[in-house]
C-alpha positions in Angstrom: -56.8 -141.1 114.0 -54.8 -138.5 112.5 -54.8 -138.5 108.6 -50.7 -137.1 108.3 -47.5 -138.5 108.8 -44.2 -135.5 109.2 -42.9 -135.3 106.1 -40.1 -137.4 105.9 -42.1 -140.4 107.5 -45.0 -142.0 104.9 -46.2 -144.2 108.0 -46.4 -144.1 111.6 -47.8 -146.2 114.3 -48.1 -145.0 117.5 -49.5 -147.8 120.4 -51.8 -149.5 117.9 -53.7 -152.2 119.2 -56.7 -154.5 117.4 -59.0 -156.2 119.3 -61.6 -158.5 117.6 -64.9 -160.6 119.1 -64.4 -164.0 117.8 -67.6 -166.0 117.9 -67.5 -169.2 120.0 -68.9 -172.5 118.0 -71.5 -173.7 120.3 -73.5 -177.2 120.4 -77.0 -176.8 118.8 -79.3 -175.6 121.3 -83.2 -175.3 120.3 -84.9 -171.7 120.5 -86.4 -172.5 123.5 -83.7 -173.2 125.4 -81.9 -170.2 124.2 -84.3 -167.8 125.4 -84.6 -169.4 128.9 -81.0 -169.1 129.3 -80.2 -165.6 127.0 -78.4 -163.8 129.2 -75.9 -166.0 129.6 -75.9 -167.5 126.4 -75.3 -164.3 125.1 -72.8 -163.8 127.8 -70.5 -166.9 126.3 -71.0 -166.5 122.5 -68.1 -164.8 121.8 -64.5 -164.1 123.1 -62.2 -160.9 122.7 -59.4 -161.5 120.3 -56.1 -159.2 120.1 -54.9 -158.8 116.7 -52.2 -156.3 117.3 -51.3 -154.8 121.1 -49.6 -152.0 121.2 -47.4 -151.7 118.2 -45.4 -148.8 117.5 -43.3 -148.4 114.4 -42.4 -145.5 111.8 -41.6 -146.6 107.9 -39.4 -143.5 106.6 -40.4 -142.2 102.7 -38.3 -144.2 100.5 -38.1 -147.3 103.0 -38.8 -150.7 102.0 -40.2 -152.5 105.7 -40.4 -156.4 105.4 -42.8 -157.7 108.1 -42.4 -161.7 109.0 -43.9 -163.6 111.6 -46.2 -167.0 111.9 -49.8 -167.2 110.9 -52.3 -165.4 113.0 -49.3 -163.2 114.5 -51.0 -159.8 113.1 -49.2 -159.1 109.9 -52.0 -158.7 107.5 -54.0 -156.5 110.6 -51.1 -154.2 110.0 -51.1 -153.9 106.5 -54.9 -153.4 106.7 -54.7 -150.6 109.0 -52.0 -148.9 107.1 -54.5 -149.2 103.6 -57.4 -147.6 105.8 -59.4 -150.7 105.6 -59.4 -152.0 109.2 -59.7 -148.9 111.8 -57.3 -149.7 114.8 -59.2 -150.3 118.4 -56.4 -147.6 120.0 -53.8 -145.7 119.2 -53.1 -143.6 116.3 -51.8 -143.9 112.8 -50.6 -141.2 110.9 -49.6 -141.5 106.9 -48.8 -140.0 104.1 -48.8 -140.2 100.6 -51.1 -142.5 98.4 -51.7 -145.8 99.3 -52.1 -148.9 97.0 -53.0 -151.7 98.2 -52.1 -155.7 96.9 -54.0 -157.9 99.9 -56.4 -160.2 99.8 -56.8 -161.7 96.4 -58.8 -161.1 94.3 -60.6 -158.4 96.6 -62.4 -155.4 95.7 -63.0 -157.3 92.2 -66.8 -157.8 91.2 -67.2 -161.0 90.1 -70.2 -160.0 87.5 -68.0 -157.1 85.8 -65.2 -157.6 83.1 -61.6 -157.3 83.8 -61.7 -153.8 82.3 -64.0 -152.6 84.0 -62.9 -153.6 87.2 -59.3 -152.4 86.4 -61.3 -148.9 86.2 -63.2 -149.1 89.0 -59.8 -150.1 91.4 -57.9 -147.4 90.2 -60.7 -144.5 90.7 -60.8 -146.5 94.1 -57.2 -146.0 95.1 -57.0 -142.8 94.2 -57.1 -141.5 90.4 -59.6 -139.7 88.9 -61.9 -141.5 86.4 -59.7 -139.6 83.6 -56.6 -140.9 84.8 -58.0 -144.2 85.2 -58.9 -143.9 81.4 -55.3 -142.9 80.5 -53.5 -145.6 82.4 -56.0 -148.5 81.7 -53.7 -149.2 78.3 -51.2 -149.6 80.8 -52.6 -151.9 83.2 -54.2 -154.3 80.1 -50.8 -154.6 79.0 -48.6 -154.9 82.1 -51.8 -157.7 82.8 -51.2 -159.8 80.0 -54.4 -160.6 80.1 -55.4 -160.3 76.5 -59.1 -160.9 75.1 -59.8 -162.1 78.4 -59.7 -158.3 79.9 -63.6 -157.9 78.5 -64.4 -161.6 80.2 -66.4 -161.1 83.3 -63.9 -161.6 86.2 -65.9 -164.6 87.8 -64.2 -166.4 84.5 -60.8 -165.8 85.8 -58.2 -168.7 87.2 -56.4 -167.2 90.9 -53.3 -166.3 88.7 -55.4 -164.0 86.3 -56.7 -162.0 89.3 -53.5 -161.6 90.4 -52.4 -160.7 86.8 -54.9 -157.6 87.1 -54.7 -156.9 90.7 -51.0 -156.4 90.9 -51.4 -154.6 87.6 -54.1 -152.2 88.4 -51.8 -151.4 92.1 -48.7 -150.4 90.1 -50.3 -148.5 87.8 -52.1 -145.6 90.1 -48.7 -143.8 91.1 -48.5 -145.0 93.9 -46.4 -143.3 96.9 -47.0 -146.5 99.0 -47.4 -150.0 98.1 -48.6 -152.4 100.8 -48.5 -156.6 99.5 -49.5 -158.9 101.5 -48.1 -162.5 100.5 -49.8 -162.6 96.6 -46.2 -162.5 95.0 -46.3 -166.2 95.4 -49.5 -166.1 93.2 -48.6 -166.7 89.3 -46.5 -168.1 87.0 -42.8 -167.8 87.7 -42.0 -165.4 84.4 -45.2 -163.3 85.6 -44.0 -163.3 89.4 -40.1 -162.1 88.1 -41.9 -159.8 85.8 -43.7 -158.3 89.2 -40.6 -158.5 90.9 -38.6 -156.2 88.0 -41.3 -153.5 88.6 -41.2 -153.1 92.4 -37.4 -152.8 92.1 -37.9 -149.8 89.8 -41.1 -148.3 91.6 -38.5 -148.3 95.0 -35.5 -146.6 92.5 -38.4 -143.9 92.1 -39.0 -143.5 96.0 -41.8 -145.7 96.0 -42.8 -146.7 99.7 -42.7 -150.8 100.2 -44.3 -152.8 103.2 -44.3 -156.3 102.1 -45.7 -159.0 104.6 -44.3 -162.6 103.7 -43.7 -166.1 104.7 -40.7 -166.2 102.3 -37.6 -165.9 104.0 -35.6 -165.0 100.8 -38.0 -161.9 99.5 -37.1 -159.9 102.6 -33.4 -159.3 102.0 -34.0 -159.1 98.4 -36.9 -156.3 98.5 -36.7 -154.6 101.9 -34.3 -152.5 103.7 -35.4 -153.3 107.2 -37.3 -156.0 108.9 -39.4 -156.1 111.8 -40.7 -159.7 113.4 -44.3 -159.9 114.8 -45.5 -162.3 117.7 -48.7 -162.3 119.0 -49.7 -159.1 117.9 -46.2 -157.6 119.3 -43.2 -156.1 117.6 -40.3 -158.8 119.3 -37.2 -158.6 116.5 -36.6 -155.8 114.3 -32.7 -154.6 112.4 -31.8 -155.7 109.2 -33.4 -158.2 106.9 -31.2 -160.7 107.3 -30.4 -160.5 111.0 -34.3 -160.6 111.6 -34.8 -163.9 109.2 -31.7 -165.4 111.0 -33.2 -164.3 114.5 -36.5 -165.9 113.7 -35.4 -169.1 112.0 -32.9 -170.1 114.8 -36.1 -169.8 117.5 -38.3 -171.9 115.3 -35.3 -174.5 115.1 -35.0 -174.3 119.0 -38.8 -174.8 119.6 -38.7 -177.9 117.1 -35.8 -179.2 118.9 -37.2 -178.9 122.0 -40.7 -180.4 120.5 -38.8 -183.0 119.4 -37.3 -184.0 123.0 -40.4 -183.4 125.0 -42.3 -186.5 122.6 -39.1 -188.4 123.5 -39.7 -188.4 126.9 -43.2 -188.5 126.6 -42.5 -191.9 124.6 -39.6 -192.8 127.1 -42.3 -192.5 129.9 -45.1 -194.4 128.5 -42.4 -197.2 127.5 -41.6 -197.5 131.6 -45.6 -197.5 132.6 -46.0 -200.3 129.9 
């Protein structure tokens, strides 16, 4: 996996696939059993899983990408892949710049450890040195809102206060590319328009966006292009808006024709009856 991008391209996926082995839930068998039978038990206990297959995509410096698709489609593989957390199966994946990271929440928080200290800890993490983690931590305590509660172990904290400090701690570490997966829906709505205010004027500074959503309306609003994943494929990409349109008209078709097939499934059992 090569660790550099060409300069004018912060990210770049070429034929990325991720394969997982899913375990199988099987009925309780006793040890005995097991061990009569292990090679074949062993044989059927899990199943290959393919996250993403093949995906190829460049994000330009200075680009804000907006990545939609249903659940278990591959979006937050991608965004994991990009932040050097999830190694792809094949392919390659070249970036550059530094990477912060808003995924899962809450994670890379220890629970035991006060909000300060944590705040520290992430930013020397992503990047900063324990100096500059020093000098930014007013920062990030104040962006946080957090107040007295910043010295409270973080095992304290409601879902909204972790995203308080998360999000603050990602902004605050200069980032050159900010991946979020999802959390803006996290939060009070003054916090969430607050959040929303800074990533407008982190991409007036060249910041690098890839946002993954379910929320139709945050892709034209924060991203310059959008791409659709399916089943770990790239199938729409173009403009926000045509992509959201694109997307939405097929899930309306596949209701629709939903819809008809229970019809005549009901129409047929009426005429058996």
């Amino acid at each position: 996996m090569r660790s550099e991008a060409p300069a004018d391209v912060a990210v770049c996926f070429d034929n990325v696939s991720k394969h997982y082995s899913l375990s199988l839930q099987k009925e309780a068998t006793d040890f005995k059993t097991m061990l009569l039978h292990l090679p074949r038990f062993l044989s059927s206990a899990r199943r290959p899983f393919v996250a993403l297959d093949g995906v190829s995509l460049e994000v330009r410096r200075g680009e804000s990408l907006g990545i939609i698709g249903p659940n278990g489609s591959g979006k937050s593989t991608t965004l994991r892949i990009m932040a050097r957390i999830t190694p792809p199966t094949a392919g390659e994946v070249s970036v550059n710049g530094r990477i912060s990271a808003l995924l899962e929440l809450g994670s890379g928080f220890h629970p035991q450890i006060s909000g300060r200290e944590n705040a520290i800890l992430n930013a020397v993490l992503l990047g900063l040195t324990l100096q500059e983690a020093r000098e930014v931590l007013p920062d990030i305590i104040e962006f946080s809102e957090l107040g007295d509660f910043i010295d409270q172990p973080m095992r304290t904290y409601s879902s909204g206060m972790f995203f308080r400090l998360g999000f603050s701690v990602a902004v605050h570490v200069q980032p050159e590319i900010l991946l979020i997966d999802e959390v803006l829906a996290v939060g009070d709505a003054q916090f969430q328009e607050k959040c929303m205010a800074h990533i407008h004027a982190l991409r007036e500074k060249g910041v690098t966006l890839v946002l993954v959503t379910h929320d139709m309306l945050s892709l034209p609003k924060f991203c310059d292009r959008g791409i659709l994943l399916e089943n770990g494929r790239i199938t729409d990409e173009g403009t926000p808006q045509q992509v959201v349109h694109n997307y939405l008209a097929r899930v309306e078709r596949l209701l629709a024709l939903r819809s008809e097939e229970r019809e005549q499934l009901k129409l047929a059992q009426a005429g058996a009856r």
